[in-house]
C-alpha positions in Angstrom: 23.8 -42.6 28.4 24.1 -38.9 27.6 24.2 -38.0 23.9 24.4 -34.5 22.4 22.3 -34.6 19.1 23.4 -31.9 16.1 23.4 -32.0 12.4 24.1 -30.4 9.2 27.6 -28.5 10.2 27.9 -27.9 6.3 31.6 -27.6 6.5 32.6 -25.3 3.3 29.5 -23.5 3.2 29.7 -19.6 2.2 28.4 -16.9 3.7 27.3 -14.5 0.9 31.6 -15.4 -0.4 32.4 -14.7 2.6 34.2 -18.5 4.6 32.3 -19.3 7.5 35.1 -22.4 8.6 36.5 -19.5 11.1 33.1 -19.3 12.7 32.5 -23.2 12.4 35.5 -23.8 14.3 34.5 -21.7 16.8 31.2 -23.4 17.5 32.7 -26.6 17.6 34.8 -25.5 20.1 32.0 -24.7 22.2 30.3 -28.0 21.4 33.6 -29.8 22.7 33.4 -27.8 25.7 29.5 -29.3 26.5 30.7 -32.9 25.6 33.2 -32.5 28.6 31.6 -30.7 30.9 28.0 -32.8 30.7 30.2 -36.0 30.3 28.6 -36.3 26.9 29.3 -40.7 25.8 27.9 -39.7 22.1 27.6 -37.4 19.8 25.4 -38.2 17.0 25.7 -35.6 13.4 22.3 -36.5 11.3 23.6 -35.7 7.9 24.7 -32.6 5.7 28.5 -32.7 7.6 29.9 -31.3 4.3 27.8 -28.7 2.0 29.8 -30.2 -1.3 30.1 -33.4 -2.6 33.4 -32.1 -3.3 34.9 -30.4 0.1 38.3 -28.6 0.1 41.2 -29.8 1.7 39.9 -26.7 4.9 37.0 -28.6 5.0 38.5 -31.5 5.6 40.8 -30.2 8.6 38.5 -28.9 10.1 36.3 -31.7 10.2 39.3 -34.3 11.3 40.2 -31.2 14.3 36.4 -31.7 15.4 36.2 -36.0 15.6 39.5 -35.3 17.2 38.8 -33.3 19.8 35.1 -34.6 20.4 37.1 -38.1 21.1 39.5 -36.4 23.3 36.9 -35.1 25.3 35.4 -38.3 25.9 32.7 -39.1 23.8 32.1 -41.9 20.1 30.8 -40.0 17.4 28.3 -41.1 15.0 27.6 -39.3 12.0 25.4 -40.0 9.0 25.4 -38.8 5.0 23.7 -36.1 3.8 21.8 -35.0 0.7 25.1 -32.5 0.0 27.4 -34.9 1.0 29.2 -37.5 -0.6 28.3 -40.8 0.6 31.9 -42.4 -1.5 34.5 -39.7 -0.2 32.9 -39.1 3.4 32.4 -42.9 3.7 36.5 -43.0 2.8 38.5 -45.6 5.4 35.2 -45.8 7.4 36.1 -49.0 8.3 39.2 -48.0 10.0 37.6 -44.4 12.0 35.3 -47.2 13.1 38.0 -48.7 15.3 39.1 -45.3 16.9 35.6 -44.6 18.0 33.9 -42.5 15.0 31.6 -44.4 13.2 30.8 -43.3 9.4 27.5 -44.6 8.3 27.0 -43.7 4.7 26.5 -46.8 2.5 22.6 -47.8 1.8 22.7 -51.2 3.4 23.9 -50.2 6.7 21.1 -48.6 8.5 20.6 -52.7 9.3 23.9 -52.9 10.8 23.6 -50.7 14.3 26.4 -49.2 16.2 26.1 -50.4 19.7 27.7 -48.8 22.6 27.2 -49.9 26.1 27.1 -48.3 29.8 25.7 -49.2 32.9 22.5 -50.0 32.2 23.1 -52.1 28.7 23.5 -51.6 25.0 22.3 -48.3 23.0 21.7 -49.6 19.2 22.7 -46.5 16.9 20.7 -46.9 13.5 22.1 -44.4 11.2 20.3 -44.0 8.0 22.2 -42.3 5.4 20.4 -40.1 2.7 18.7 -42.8 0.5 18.0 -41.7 -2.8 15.2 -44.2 -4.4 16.5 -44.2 -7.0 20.2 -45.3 -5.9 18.8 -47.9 -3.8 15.8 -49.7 -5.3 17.8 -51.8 -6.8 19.3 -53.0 -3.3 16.0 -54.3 -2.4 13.9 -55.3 -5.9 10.6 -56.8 -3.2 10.1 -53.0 -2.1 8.4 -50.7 -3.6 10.7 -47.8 -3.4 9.4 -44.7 -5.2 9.6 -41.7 -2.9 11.4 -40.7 0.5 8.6 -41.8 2.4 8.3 -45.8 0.8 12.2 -45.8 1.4 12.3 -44.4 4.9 9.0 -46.5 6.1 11.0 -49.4 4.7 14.4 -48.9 6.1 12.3 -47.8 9.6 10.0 -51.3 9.4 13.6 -53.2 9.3 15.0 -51.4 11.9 12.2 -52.0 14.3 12.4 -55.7 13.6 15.7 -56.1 14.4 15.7 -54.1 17.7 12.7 -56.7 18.4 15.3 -59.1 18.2 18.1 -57.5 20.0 16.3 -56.1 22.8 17.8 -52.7 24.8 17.6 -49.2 24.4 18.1 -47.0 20.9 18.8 -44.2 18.5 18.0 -43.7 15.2 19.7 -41.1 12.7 17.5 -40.0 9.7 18.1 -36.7 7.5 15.1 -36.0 5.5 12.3 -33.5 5.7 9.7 -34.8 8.0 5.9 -33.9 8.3 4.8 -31.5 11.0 8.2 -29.0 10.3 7.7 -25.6 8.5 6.2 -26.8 5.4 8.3 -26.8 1.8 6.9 -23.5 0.6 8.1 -21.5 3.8 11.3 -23.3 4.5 14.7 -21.0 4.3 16.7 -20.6 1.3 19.4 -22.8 2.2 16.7 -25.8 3.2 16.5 -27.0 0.1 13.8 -28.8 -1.1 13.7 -32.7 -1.5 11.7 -33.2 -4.4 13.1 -34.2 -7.5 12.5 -37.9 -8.6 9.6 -37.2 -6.4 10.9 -37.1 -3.1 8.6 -35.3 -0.3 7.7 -34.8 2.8 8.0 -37.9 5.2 5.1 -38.7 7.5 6.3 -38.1 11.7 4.3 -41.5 12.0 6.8 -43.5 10.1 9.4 -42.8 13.1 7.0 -44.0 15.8 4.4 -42.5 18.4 5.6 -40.7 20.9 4.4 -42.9 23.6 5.1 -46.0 21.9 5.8 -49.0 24.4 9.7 -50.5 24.0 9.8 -54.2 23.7 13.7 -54.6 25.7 13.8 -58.2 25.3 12.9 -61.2 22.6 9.5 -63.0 23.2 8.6 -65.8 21.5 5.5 -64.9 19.6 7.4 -63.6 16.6 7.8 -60.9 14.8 8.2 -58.6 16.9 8.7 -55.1 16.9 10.0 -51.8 18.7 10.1 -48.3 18.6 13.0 -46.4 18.9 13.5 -44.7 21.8 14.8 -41.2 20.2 15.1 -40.2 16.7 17.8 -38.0 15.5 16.7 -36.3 12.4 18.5 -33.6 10.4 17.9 -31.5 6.9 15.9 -28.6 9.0 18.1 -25.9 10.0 16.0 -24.9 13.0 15.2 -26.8 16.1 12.0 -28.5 16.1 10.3 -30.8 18.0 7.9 -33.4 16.1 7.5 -34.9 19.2 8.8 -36.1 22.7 11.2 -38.6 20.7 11.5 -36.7 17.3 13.4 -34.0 16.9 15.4 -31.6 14.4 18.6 -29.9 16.0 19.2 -27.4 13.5 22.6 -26.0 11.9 25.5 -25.0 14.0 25.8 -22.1 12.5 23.0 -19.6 10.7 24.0 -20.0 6.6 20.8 -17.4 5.7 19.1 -14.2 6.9 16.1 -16.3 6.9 17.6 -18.2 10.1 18.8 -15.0 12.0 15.6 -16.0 14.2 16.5 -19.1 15.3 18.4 -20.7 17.8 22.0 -22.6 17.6 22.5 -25.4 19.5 21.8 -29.4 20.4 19.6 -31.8 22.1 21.5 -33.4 25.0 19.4 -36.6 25.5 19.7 -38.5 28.5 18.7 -42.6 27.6 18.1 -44.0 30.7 17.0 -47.3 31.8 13.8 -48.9 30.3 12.5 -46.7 28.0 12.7 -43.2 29.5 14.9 -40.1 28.2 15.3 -36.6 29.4 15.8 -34.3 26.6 17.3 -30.5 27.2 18.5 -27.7 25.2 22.0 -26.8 24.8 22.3 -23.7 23.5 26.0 -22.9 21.1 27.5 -19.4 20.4 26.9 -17.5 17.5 30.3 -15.7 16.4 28.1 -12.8 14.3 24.9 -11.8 14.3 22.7 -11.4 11.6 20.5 -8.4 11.6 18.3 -6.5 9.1 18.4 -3.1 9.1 15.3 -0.9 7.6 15.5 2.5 6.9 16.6 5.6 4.8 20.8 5.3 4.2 21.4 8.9 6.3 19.3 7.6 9.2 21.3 3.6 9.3 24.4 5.8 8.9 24.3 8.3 11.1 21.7 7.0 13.8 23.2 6.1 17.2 20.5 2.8 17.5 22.2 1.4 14.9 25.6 1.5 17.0 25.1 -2.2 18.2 24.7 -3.8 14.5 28.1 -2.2 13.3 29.9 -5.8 13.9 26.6 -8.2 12.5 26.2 -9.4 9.4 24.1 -6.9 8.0 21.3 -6.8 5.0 20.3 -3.4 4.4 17.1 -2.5 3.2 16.7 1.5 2.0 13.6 3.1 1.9 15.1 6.3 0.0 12.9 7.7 -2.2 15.8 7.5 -5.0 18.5 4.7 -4.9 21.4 6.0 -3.2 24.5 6.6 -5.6 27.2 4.1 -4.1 25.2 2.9 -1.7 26.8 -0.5 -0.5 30.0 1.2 -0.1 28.8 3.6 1.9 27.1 1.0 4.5 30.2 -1.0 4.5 32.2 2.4 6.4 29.7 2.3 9.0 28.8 -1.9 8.8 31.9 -3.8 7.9 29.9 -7.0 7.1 27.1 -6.1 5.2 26.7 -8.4 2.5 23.4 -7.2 0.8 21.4 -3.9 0.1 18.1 -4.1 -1.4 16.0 -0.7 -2.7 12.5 -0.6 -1.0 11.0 3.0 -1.1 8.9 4.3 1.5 6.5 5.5 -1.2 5.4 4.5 -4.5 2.0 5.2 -6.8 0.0 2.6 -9.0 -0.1 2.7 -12.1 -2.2 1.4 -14.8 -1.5 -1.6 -16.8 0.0 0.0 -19.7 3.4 -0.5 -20.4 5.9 2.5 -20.3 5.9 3.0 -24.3 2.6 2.8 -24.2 2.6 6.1 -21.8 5.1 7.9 -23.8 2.6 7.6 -26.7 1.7 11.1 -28.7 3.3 13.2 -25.1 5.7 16.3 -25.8 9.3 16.4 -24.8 8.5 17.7 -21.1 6.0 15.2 -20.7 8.0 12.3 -21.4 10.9 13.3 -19.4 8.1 13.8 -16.2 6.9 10.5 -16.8 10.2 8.7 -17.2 11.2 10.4 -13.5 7.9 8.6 -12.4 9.1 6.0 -13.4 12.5 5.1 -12.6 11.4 6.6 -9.2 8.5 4.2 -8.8 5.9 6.4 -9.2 6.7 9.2 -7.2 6.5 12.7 -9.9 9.0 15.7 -10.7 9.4 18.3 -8.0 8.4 22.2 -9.0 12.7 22.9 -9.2 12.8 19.8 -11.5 10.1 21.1 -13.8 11.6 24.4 -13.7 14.9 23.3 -14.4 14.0 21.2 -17.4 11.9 23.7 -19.0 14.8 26.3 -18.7 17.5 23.2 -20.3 14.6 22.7 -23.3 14.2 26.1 -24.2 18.0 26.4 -24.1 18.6 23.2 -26.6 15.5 24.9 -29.0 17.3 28.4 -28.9 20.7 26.4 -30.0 19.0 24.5 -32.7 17.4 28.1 -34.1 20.8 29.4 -34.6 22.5 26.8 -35.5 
C-alpha cells in the first residue's frame, strides 16, 4: 500500500498579511498530481490542517477542492486535529466524509477506533491520534495518570499497540506533537509554536516504538500481546525529519516563516509492504515564491545586478547603512515587489560605557551634546568634520540673533 504522508497545511495562515491560500492551492495541486502518478491508495495529514480554530469560509473551499480532488485521483484520506485546529468544527459531519472515503479523526476517544483499508496483501490499521490536551481528556480515562503530552501519548500509544496485538496486519499511526530528537524548543521557528502550557513537552521518540521493533501479524494465545507500528506519521514540525526509519515529521506544504526558507517542501511516500517492511522516499512539492534574505547597504540591493534573481521572492531586507535610510521599505518594494520586512543592522557601531544617555549629556556644552546625540542615534559612529563645521557656524548664528534681539 502506497501512502503519501504530509501535515500541517495551515489553511488561512498569513504571510506577513499577505494570503498564502493562492500558493496553498498551488501545492496541492502538485500533491494531486504525485497521488496519481505514484498510484498513491492514502494520504494521511497529521494535524494543523487549519491554522484557526475559527477558518474563513476560503479556507474551507479550499480545503473541500483538496479532499475532492485527492479522492478523484484515487486515493482515501486520513487526516487528524491539530493544536490550531478545531477538533468540534473540523470534526463537523465526520461521520458522513467517512462514507465517501475521507476519514476525520478528531474526537479523544478515537485513536482506539482504527481506520482500516485493505489491498492485496491484507488490512492497513490507521490509528489517528488527534491533539490530546490533558487536560481535556483526563477525565475520559480517570485510571491514567494524564499530566503532560508524554503520559497522554505513551497511554493512547500502549492502547494502540494492544489492540493491533489483537487484530493482527500491517499499520499506521498519526500523532501531532513535538517529539524528542527534532530541533529542540529553544531553536524551533517562529511559527512552531511551543507545547508547553499546562505543562505539555517534549515527547520521548521511544514512546512510538524502536525502529527495528519485530511486528506481531497475528493473535497468539499467550496474552497480552503487543505490536509496534509499522510507520508513524507525526506532524507539528514544519521541517522534514527523520526520528528514525519508522518516525518521521513531513513538514508544512508551504514555508509560513523566513526561518523555514532552508528547508525542504514535500512528503514521505511510504510503501507498506507485506510483513513488516516499508520503503520510504522523498517527494519533493513546489514552492510558488521563494524566500530570500538579502544583506547589504540599500544602494548596493537596489542597484546591484546579483540581486536581479530575488526581485520575485519574498524578501526580508536587512540594511547595513550607516544611517537608516529615509523611506526605506518603499524604496525596496520598486525594486522587490514582495518584501515584507526591513530591519536596520549597521555595518559599524562603537561601545559604549554603561551610562545612560542623560547621564552623558551631564555638565557638556551645546556642541557637545549635539555630537553625542549624533553618536547616538547613529549607534556610535561620531560627527563628520562638515557636520562639526556646520553646527558651529548654525550656533554662532542663533547666539548672534539672541545678541540683537
Amino acid at each position: 500500500m502506497k501512502i503519501l504522508h504530509t501535515s500541517d497545511w495551515h489553511i488561512g495562515r498569513s504571510f506577513h498579511t499577505h494570503s498564502t491560500l493562492g500558493h496553498l492551492r498551488e501545492v496541492l495541486a502538485a500533491l494531486v498530481l504525485v497521488v496519481r502518478d505514484r498510484e498513491v491508495q492514502v494520504v494521511v495529514v497529521a494535524g494543523d490542517v487549519f491554522d484557526s480554530a475559527m477558518p474563513s469560509a476560503d479556507a474551507y473551499s479550499l480545503l473541500a477542492w483538496a479532499l475532492r480532488e485527492i479522492r478523484q485521483a484515487g486515493a482515501s484520506v486520513v487526516l487528524t486535529s491539530g493544536n490550531h485546529d478545531s477538533a468540534t468544527r473540523l470534526g463537523f459531519q465526520a461521520e458522513w466524509a467517512g462514507q465517501a472515503g475521507i476519514h476525520v479523526i478528531t474526537r479523544p476517544e478515537q485513536f482506539l477506533e482504527p481506520v482500516t483499508i485493505n489491498d492485496a496483501h491484507g488490512p492497513v490499521h490507521f490509528y489517528g491520534i488527534p491533539y490530546l490536551e490533558p487536560a481535556m481528556i483526563r477525565h475520559l480515562f480517570p485510571e491514567e495518570t494524564l499530566r503532560n503530552h508524554e503520559q497522554v501519548l505513551t497511554f493512547a500509544m500502549r492502547r494502540i499497540r494492544e489492540d493491533l496485538a489483537v487484530r493482527g496486519g500491517r499499520s499506521v499511526v498519526l500523532a501531532h506533537c513535538f517529539a524528542a530528537g527534532v530541533t529542540p524548543a529553544a531553536e524551533a521557528t517562529e511559527v512552531e509554536r511551543d507545547i508547553t502550557a499546562g505543562g505539555l513537552d517534549l515527547v520521548p521518540v521511544a514512546v512510538f516504538g524502536r525502529a527495528d521493533a519485530p511486528q506481531i501479524t497475528a493473535p497468539q494465545a499467550d496474552a497480552p500481546q503487543t505490536s509496534y507500528p509499522d510507520y508513524v506519521a507525526l506532524g507539528h514540525i514544519h521541517g522534514r525529519a527523520t526520528l528514525t526509519d519508522r518516525v518521521r515529521y513531513s513538514g508544512a506544504p508551504l514555508h509560513y516563516s523566513f526561518s523555514e526558507a532552508d528547508k525542504p517542501r514535500g512528503a514521505w511516500l511510504v510503501d507498506l509492504q507485506a510483513g513488516d517492511t516499508a520503503a520510504i522516499e522523498w517527494v519533493g512539492l513546489p514552492v510558488p515564491r521563494r524566500l530570500s534574505v538579502l544583506t547589504g547597504e540599500i544602494g548596493e540591493l537596489l542597484t546591484g545586478d546579483d540581486y536581479e534573481e530575488f526581485e520575485h521572492d519574498w524578501v526580508s531586507a536587512v540594511l547595513t547603512d550607516q544611517v537608516r535610510p529615509l523611506d526605506g521599505m518603499r524604496r525596496l518594494q520598486k525594486r522587490f515587489p514582495h518584501c515584507v520586512t526591513l530591519e536596520h543592522r549597521p555595518k559599524v557601531t562603537v561601545d559604549t560605557d554603561a551610562a545612560s544617555y542623560g547621564e552623558r549629556l551631564h555638565l557638556k556644552d551645546d556642541h557637545e551634546i549635539v555630537a553625542e546625540f549624533l553618536q547616538f542615534v547613529r549607534n556610535g559612529v561620531g560627527q563628520t568634520e562638515f557636520e562639526r563645521e556646520l553646527v558651529a557656524e548654525l550656533m554662532a548664528a542663533n547666539d548672534l540673533r539672541e545678541i540683537t534681539a
